[in-house]
C-alpha positions in Angstrom: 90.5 63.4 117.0 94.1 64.5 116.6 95.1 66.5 113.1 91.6 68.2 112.9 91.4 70.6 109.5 88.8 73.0 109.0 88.4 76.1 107.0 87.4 79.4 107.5 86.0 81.8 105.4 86.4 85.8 106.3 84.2 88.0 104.8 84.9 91.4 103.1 87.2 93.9 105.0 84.1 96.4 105.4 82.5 93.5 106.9 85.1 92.4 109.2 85.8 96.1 110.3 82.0 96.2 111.6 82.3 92.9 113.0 85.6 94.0 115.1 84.2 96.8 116.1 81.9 94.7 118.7 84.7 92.1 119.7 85.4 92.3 122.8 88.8 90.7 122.4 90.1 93.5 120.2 92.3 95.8 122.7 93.8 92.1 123.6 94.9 91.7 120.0 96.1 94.8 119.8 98.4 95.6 123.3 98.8 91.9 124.0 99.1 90.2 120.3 100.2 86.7 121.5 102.8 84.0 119.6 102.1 80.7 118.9 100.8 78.7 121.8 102.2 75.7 122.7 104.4 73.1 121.8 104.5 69.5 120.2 105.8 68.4 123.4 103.2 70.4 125.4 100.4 69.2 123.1 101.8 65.8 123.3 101.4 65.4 126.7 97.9 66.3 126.4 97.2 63.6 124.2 99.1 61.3 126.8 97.0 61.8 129.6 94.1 61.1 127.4 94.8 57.7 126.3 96.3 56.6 130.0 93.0 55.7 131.2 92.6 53.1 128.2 95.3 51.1 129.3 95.1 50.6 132.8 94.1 46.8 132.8 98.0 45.7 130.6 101.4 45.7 132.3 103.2 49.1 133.6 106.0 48.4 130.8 103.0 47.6 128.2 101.9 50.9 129.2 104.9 52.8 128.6 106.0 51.2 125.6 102.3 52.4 124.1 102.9 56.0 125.3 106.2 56.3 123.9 105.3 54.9 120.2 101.4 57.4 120.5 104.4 60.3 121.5 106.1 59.8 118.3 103.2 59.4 116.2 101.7 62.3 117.7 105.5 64.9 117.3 105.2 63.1 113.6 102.0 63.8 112.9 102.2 67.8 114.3 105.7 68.3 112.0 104.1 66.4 108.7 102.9 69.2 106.5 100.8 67.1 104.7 98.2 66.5 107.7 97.0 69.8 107.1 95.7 69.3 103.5 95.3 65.5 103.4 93.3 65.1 106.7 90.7 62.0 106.6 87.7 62.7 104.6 85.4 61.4 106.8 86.0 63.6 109.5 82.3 65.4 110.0 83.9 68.9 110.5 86.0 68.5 107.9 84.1 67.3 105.4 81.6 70.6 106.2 84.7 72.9 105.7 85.7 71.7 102.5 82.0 71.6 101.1 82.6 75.7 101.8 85.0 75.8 100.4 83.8 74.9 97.4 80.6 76.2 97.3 81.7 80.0 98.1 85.3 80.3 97.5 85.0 79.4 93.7 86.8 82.1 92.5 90.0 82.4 94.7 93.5 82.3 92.5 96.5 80.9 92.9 99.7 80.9 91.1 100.4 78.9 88.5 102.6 75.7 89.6 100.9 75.9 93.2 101.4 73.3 95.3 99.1 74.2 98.4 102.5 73.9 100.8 102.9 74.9 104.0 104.9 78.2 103.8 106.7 79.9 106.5 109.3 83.1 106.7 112.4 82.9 108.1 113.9 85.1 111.0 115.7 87.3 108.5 113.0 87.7 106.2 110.4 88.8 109.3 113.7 91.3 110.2 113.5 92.5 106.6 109.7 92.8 105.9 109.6 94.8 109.5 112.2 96.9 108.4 110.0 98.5 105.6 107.1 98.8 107.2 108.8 100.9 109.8 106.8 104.0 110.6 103.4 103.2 108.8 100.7 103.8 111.2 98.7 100.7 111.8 101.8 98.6 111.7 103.3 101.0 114.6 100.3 100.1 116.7 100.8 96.5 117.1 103.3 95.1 119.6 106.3 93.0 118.4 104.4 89.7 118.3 101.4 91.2 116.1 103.9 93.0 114.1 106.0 89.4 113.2 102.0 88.3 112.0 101.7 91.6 110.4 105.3 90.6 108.0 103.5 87.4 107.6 100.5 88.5 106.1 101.3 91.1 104.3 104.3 88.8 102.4 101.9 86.6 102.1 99.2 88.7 100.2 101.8 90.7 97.9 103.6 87.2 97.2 100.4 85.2 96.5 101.2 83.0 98.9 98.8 80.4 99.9 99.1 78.7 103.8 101.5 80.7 105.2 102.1 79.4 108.8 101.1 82.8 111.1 103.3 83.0 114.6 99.9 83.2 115.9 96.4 80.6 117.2 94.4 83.1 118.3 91.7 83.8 115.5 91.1 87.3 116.6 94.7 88.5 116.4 94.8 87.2 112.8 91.1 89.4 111.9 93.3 92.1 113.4 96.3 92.0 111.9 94.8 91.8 108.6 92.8 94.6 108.6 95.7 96.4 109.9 97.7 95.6 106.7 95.0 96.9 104.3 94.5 100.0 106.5 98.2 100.9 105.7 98.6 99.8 102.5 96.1 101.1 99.7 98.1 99.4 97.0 96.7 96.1 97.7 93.3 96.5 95.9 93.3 93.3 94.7 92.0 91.4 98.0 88.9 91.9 100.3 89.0 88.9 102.0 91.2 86.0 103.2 90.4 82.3 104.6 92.5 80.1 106.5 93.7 76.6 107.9 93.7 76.1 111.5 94.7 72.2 113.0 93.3 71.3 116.1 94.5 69.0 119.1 92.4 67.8 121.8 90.1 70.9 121.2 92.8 73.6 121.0 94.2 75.4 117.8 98.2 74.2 117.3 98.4 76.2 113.8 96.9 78.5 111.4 97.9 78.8 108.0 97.1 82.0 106.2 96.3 82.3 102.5 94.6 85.4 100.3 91.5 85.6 98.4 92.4 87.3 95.6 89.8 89.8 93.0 91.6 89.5 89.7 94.3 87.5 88.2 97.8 88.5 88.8 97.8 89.6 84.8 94.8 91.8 85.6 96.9 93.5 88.6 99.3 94.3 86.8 97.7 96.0 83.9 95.9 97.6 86.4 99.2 98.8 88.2 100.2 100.5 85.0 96.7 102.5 84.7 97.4 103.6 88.1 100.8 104.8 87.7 99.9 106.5 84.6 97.6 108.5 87.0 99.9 109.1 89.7 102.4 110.5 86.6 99.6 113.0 85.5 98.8 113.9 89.1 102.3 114.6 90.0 103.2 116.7 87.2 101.9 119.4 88.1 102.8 119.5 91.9 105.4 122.2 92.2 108.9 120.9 93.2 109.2 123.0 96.3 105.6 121.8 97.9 105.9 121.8 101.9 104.0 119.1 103.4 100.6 121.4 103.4 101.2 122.2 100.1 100.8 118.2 99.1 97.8 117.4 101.1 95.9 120.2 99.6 97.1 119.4 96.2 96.0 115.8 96.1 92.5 116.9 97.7 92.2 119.4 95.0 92.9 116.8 92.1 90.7 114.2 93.0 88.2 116.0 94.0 88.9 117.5 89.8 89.1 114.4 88.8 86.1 112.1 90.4 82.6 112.0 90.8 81.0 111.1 93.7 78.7 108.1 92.0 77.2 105.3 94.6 77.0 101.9 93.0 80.0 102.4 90.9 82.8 99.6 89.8 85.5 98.9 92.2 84.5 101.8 94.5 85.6 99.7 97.3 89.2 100.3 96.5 91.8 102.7 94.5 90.8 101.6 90.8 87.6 103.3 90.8 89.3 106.8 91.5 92.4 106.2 89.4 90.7 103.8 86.4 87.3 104.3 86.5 87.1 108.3 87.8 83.9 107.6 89.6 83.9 106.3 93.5 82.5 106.5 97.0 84.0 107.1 100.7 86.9 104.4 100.9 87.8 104.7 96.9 88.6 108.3 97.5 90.2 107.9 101.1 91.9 105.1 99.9 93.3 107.0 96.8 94.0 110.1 98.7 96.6 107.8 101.3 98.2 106.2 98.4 99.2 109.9 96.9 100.3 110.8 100.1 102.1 108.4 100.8 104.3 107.8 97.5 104.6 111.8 98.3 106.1 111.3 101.9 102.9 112.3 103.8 102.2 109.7 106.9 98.6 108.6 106.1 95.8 105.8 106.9 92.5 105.1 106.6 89.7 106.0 109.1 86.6 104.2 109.3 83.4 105.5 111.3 80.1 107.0 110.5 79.3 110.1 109.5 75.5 112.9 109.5 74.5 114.9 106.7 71.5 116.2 105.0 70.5 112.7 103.9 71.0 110.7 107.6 74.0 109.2 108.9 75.7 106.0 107.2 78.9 104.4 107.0 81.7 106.5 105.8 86.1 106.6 105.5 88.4 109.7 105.9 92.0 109.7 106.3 94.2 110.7 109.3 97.4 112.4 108.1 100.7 113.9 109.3 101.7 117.2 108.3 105.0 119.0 109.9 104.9 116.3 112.5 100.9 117.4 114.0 97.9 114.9 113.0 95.2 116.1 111.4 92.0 114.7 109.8 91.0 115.0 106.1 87.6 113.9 103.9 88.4 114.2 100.7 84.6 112.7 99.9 83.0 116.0 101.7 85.4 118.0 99.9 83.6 116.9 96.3 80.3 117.1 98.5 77.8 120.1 97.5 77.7 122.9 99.6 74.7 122.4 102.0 73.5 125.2 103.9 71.4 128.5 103.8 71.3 130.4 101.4 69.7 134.1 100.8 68.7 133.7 97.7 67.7 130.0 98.1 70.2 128.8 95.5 72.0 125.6 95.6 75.6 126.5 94.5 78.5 123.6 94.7 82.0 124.5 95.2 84.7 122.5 96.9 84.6 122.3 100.6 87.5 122.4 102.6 85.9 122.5 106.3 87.7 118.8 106.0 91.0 119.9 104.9 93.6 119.1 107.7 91.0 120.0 110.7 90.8 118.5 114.0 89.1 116.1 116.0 86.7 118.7 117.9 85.6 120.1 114.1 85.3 116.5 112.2 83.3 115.2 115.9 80.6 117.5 115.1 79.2 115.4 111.5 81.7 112.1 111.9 81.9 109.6 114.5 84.6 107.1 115.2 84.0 103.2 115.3 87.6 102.5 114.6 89.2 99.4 115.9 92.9 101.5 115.3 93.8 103.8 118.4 93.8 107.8 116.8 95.2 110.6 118.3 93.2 113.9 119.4 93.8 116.0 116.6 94.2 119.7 118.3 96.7 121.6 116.5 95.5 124.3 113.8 98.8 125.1 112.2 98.2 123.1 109.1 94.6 123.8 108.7 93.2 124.9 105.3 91.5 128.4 107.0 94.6 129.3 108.6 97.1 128.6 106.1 95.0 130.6 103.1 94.4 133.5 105.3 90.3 133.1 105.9 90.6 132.5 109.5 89.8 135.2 112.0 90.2 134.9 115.8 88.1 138.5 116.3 85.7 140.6 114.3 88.8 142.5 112.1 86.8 144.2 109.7 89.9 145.1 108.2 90.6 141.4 108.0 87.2 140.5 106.2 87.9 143.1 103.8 91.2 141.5 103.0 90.0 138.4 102.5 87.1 139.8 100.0 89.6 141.6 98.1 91.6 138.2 97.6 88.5 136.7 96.8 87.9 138.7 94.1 91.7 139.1 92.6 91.9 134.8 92.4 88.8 135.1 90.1 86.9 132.1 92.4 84.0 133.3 92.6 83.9 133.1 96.4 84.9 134.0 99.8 84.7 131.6 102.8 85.4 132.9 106.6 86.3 130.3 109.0 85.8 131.8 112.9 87.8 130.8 116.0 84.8 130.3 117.7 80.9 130.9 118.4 81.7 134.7 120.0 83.6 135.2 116.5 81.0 133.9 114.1 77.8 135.7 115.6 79.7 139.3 115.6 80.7 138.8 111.8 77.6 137.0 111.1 75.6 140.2 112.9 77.5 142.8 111.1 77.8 141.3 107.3 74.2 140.0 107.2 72.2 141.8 109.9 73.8 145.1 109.4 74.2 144.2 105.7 78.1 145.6 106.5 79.3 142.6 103.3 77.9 145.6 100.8 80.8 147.7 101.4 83.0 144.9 100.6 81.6 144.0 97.1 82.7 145.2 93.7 80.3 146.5 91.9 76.9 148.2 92.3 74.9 144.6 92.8 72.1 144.9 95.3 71.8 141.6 96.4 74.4 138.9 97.5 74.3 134.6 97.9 75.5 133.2 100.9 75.4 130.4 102.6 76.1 129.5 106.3 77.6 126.3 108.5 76.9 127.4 112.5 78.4 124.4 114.0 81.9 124.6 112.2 81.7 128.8 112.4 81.8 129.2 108.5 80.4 132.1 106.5 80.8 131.4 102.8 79.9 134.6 100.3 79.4 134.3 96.6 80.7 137.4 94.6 
């Protein structure tokens, strides 16, 4: 039947991010993001051929007087709005749709005044919407076609929009885009999931309206909004005015990792509210919080999705990729507020901040996390901005000299600790041999203390030393 409506509805982005990762139509969507389909005339002609057969027995003009009037109904039908949200009730499809609909979409909000429209940008308003989202990262990684959907969506989410006509009928490039949007833009926390329109002729999708479904009222948003800037204020004000790029990064590690706790099970920890509101979050709440400081600070960042392996197994977890003086780099603020796990000599747990995670690069992060992501990411290989070598702890030979540099830093910023970070293996085991075997960190410590704490991470090459 010609005009077919029915709805779908997308589950949360976590979800969908899973689900993508086993599409097999994904690279497609991404290189190869394709515009609408088809034409009314194209489609038209379809339904032509389809009703020749039922006339064959009348006259040749009888014939093509019927095609011409089932050719305007059909280019009147495709062009009326209205076919899209007043399609016959009786339709078994439909009628399964819309029972959904409302039996799990309950909760979805609209603006006041909505009149369920079919909405559409114009050329100029595309231009202007691709304009600003120049040089955000997901957005970069579509071609043209996905990046007009991209403009779509996203003016449709931030505008409450509902049915927004997408230049696209391929169901996969819209799962796609979408996720796209929400990897680049933390600042929409207040959807997780979307549902849309799509109208069917002869078995093929002519048109897909888009529309949001949104987690709190826009009133709720907005006080939100204000909590969050009020946090962003605090944070700032004590970011020195001459920062380089490094500088920022480490600062916003530091301060959420000051000012959350690492609490599974709590309130909004899907999204930025739970850092900024709430104080208490998980993996995306803190990678998402950590992209939107970043970027309000200038700092090229987006979310990461993957897996990664500690002490407790391996599960589902979100990092951030970021840009610093023009090299990517990978950061986990999460492991950051993570407690120190390793061996100690006096079989102490002690907890400090860890910055193994703090601007490193692929080959390090590869060794605990492991990439699912639907988003191409570059090999991170440079060093430059990396926590170890920009504080000074990072020794490419056994420099004795070097170590007892770094203890007499340690000691003079009153932390507490000293961490060494090695170039590599060759590194670690000489200074591991000579500090611990050859119980050479003695000459180093102030003080008249016979025994030290220490703690150890062989596969990243780390030596950590209380004093």
């Amino acid at each position: 039947m010609i005009n077919r409506k029915s709805l779908k509805i997308v589950g949360s982005a976590l979800a969908m991010a899973i689900m993508l990762s086993g599409c097999s139509k994904i690279n497609d969507a991404i290189d190869n993001v394709e515009s609408l389909v088809g034409t009314s005339e194209e489609t038209v002609s379809t339904a032509d051929s389809s009703v020749a057969g039922s006339t064959e027995s009348a006259s040749d003009q009888a014939i093509e007087d019927r095609l011409s009037e089932l050719k305007k109904e059909a280019e009147e039908e495709l062009l009326n709005e209205s076919q899209i949200a007043d399609t016959e009730s009786n339709t078994e499809d439909s009628a399964t749709a819309e029972g959904s609909l409302l039996e799990e979409d309950k909760t979805e909000l609209l603006p006041e005044g909505d009149s369920g429209e079919e909405m559409s940008l114009s050329e100029e308003e595309i231009a202007q919407i691709r304009s600003e989202m120049d040089g955000l990262y997901a957005y970069s990684h579509l071609n043209e076609e996905g990046q007009i959907i991209y403009a779509e969506v996203y003016a449709a989410i931030v505008n409450y929009y509902s049915n927004m006509k997408v230049s696209t009928t391929r169901e996969d490039d819209l799962d796609v885009v979408y996720e796209f949007v929400l990897r680049d833009h933390p600042e929409i926390f207040y959807v997780s999931s979307y549902h849309y329109y799509y109208q069917t002729l002869n078995g093929e999708v002519v048109k897909i309206l888009f529309s949001a479904n949104y987690d709190y009222e826009q009133a709720e948003v907005m006080r939100r909004q204000e909590l969050i800037q009020l946090y962003e204020d605090a944070c700032f004000e004590g970011l020195p005015a001459d920062a380089d790029e490094y500088t920022k990064v480490k600062y916003v590690y530091d301060y959420i990792i000051d000012n959350t706790d690492y609490v599974a099970g709590s309130e909004d920890n899907q999204n930025i509210c739970s850092v900024f509101i709430n104080g208490q979050s998980v993996c995306n709440g803190y990678a998402k919080a950590t992209q939107y400081l970043l970027n309000d600070l200038g700092i090229e960042s987006v979310l990461v999705d993957g897996t990664a392996t500690s002490s407790d197994g391996t599960g589902n977890h979100a990092w951030n990729l970021v840009k610093v003086d023009g090299e990517y780099y990978y950061v986990d603020t999460t492991w950051g507020d993570a407690s120190f796990q390793g061996v100690s000599g006096s079989g102490d747990d002690m907890t400090v901040t860890n910055y193994y995670y703090l601007c490193c690069t692929t080959e390090d992060i590869s060794k605990t996390h492991t990439f699912k992501d639907s988003l191409p990411l570059p090999d991170c290989t440079s060093m430059d901005a990396n926590y170890f070598v920009r504080e000074g702890l990072y020794l490419t030979s056994a420099d004795m000299n070097k170590v007892a540099e770094i203890f007499k830093n340690g000691y003079e910023s009153g932390n507490g600790y000293v961490t060494l970070k090695c170039a590599n293996s060759e590194v670690y085991n000489n200074l591991y041999y000579m500090l611990i075997t050859d119980k050479q960190v003695f000459n180093y410590l102030q003080g008249t203390g016979s025994e030290v704490s220490y703690s150890m991470k062989e596969d990243q090459n780390i030596l950590m030393f209380w004093l």
